[in-house]
PLY file of the C-alpha trace (Angstrom):
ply
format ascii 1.0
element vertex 156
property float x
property float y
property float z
element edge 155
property int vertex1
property int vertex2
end_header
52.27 45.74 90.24
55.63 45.00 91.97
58.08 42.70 89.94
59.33 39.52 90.81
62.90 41.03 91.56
61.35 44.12 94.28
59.12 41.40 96.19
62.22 38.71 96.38
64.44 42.04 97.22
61.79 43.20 100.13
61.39 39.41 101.58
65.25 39.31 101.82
65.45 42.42 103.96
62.49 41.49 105.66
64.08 38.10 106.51
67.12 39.31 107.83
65.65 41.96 109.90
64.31 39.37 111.44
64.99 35.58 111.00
63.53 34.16 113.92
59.95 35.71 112.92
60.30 34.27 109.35
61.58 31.18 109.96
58.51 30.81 112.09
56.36 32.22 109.48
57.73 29.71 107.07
57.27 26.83 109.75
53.33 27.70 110.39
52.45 28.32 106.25
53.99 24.36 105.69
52.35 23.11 108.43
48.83 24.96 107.23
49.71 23.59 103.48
52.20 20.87 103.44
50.43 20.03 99.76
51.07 23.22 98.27
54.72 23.39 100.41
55.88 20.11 98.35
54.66 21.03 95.09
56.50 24.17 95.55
59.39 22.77 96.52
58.41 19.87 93.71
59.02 22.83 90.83
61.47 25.09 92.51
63.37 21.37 91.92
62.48 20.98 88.33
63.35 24.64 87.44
66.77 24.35 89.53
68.14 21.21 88.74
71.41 22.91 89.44
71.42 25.22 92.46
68.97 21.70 94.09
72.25 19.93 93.64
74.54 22.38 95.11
72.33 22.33 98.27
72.14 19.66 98.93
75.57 18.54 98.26
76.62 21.75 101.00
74.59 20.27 103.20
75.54 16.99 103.06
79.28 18.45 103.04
77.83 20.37 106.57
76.49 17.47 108.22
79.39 15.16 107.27
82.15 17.83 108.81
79.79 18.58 111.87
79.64 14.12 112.70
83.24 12.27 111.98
82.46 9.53 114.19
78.58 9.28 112.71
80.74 9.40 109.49
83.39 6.58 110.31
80.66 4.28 112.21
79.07 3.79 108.35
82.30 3.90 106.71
82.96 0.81 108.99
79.48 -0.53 108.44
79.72 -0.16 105.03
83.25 -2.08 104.77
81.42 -5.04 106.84
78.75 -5.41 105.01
81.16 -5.62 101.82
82.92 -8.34 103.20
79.55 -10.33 105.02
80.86 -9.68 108.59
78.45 -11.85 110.64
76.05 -10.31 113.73
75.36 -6.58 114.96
77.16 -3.80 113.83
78.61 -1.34 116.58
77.19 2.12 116.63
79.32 5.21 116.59
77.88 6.01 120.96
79.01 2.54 121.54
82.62 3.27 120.00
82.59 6.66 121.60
82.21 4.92 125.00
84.54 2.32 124.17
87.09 4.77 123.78
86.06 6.38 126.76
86.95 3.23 128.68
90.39 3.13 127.19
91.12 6.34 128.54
92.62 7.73 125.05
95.21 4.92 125.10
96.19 2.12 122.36
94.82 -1.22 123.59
97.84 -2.49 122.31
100.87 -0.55 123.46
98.98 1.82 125.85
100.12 4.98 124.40
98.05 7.92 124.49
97.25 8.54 121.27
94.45 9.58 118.16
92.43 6.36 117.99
91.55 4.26 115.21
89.54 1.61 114.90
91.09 -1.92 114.86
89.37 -5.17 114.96
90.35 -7.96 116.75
89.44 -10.73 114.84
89.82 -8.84 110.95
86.68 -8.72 109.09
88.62 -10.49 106.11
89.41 -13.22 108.46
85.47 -13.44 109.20
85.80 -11.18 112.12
82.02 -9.14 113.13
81.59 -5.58 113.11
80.32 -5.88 116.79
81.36 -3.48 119.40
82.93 -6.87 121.43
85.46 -6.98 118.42
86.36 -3.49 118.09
89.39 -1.78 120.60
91.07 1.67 119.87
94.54 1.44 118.36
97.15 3.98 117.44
97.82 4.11 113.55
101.32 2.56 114.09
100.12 -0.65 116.10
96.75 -0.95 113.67
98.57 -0.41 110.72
101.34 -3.29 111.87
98.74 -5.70 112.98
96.74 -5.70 109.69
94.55 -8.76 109.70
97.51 -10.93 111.35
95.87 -12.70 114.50
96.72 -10.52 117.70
98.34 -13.30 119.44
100.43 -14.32 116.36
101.29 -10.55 115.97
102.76 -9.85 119.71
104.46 -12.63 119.07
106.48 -11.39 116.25
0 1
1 2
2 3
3 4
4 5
5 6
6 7
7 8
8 9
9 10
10 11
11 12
12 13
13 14
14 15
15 16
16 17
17 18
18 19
19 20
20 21
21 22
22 23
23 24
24 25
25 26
26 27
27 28
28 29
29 30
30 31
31 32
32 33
33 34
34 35
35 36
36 37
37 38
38 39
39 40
40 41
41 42
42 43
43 44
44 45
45 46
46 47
47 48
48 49
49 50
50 51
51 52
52 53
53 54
54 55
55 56
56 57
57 58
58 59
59 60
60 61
61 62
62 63
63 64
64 65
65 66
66 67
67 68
68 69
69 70
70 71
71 72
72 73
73 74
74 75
75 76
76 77
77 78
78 79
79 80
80 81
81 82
82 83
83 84
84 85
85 86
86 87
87 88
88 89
89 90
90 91
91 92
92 93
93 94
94 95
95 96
96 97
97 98
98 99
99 100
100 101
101 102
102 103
103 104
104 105
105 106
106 107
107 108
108 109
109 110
110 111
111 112
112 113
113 114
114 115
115 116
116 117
117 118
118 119
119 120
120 121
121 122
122 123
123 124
124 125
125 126
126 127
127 128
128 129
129 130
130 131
131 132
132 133
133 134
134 135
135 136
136 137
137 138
138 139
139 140
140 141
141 142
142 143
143 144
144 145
145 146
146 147
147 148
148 149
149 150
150 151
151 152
152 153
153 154
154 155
């Protein structure tokens, strides 16, 4: 009989001589069992409250550094929602294209710059999260503005 250790040992070595064939393996034996595959997975949980966390927080860690804008799109959804911003929210492919048609530049003093997110209308001034009220700002003109009116603000 081959302890628990030797078989976890030889399905290591086996796996990284070759992970494409495993990985495939693994793929065809959840899609023959998905039952068994989730009660498996169901008490690997239980017994591994711990190292369950740690994965997942890694790969929520992963995801979140591999998608800023995904991550900044709900950040801004999230803040409208807080304050009951009225109609659609934009998406982060509609903010990536708005960008795009600003060329990289401030919509306010045209510089070419890191964009951030400014709406025109503030949300706390019961501006919407649309994609129509959104324009790429540099910090300095974004941070300035604040919720002032834009008109109002050039002014000043």
């Amino acid at each position: 009989m081959i302890s628990i250790e030797a078989k976890k040992a030889y399905d290591r070595a086996r796996y990284l001589a070759n992970p494409t064939r495993a990985k495939e393996r693994a793929r065809a034996r959840r899609k023959s069992a998905p039952e068994k595959t989730l009660a498996e997975v169901a008490s690997w949980r239980a017994e591994n409250p711990e190292a369950y966390r740690e994965s997942s927080r890694a790969t929520v860690q992963r995801w979140r550094a591999n998608n800023p804008e995904m991550v900044r799109a709900e950040k801004q959804r999230a803040r409208a929602r807080r304050l009951n911003a009225p109609g659609p929210h934009h998406t982060a492919e509609e903010w990536e294209a708005k960008k795009r048609a600003f060329d990289g530049r401030c919509a306010y003093c045209f510089d070419v710059c890191r964009q951030t997110l400014d709406h025109v209308v503030a949300l706390e001034r019961g501006g919407s999260n649309a994609i129509e009220n959104c324009v790429p700002a540099c910090r300095s003109c974004n941070s300035s503005k604040s919720t002032k009116n834009v008109r109002t603000w050039l002014d000043v």
